[in-house]
C-alpha positions in Angstrom: 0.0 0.0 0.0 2.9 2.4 1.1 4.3 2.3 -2.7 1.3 3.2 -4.4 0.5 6.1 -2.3 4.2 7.2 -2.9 3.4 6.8 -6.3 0.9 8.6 -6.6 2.3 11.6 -4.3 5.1 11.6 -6.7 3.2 11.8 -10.0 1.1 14.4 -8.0 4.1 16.6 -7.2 5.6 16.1 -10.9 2.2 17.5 -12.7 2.5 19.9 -10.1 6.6 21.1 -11.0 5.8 20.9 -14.7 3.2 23.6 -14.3 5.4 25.5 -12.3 8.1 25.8 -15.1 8.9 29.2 -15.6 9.5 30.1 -19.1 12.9 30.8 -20.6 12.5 33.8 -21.9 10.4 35.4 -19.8 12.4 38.5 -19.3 11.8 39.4 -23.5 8.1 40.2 -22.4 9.3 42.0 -18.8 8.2 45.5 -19.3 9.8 47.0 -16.3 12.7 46.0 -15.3 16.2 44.6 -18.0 18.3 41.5 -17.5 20.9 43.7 -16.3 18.8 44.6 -13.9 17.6 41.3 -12.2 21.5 40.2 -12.6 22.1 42.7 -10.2 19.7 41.8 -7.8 20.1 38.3 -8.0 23.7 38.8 -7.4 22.7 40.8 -4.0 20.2 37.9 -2.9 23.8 35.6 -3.1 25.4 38.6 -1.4 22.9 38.7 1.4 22.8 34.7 1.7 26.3 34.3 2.1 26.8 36.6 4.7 23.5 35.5 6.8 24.8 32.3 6.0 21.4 30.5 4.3 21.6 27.3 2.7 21.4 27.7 -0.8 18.7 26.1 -1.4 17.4 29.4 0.3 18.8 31.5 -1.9 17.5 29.8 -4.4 14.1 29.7 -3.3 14.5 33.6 -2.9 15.7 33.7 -6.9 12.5 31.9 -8.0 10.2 33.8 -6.1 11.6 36.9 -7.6 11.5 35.1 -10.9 7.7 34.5 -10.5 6.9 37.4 -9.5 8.9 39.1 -12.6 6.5 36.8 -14.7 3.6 38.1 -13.6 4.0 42.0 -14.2 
């Protein structure tokens, strides 16, 4: 029983991360702000991690959120 309900919590959370892909070139249709410009900041976010010392995968949480957020103005 344990294996099917992993299965299926896995295929759950794979639908789920496919929908969640961001697209590549997102940043083309980004009215507001330039690649330059979220190199920057995403360069601070690593600035700020390392010297708060957060796990990357923090950081990298913190890069994707901005990344969403980027897609929807």
């Amino acid at each position: 029983m344990h294996s099917a309900q992993n299965l299926h919590k896995f295929s759950y959370l794979a639908s789920h991360a496919a929908q969640a892909m961001l697209s590549s070139d997102y940043m083309r249709h980004q009215a507001h702000i330039t690649p330059y410009m979220r190199a920057i900041l995403v360069h601070w976010l690593m600035e700020v991690g390392h010297e708060y010392m957060l796990k990357r995968s923090t950081v990298n949480l913190a890069i994707n959120f901005v990344d969403r957020m980027l897609t929807q103005v």
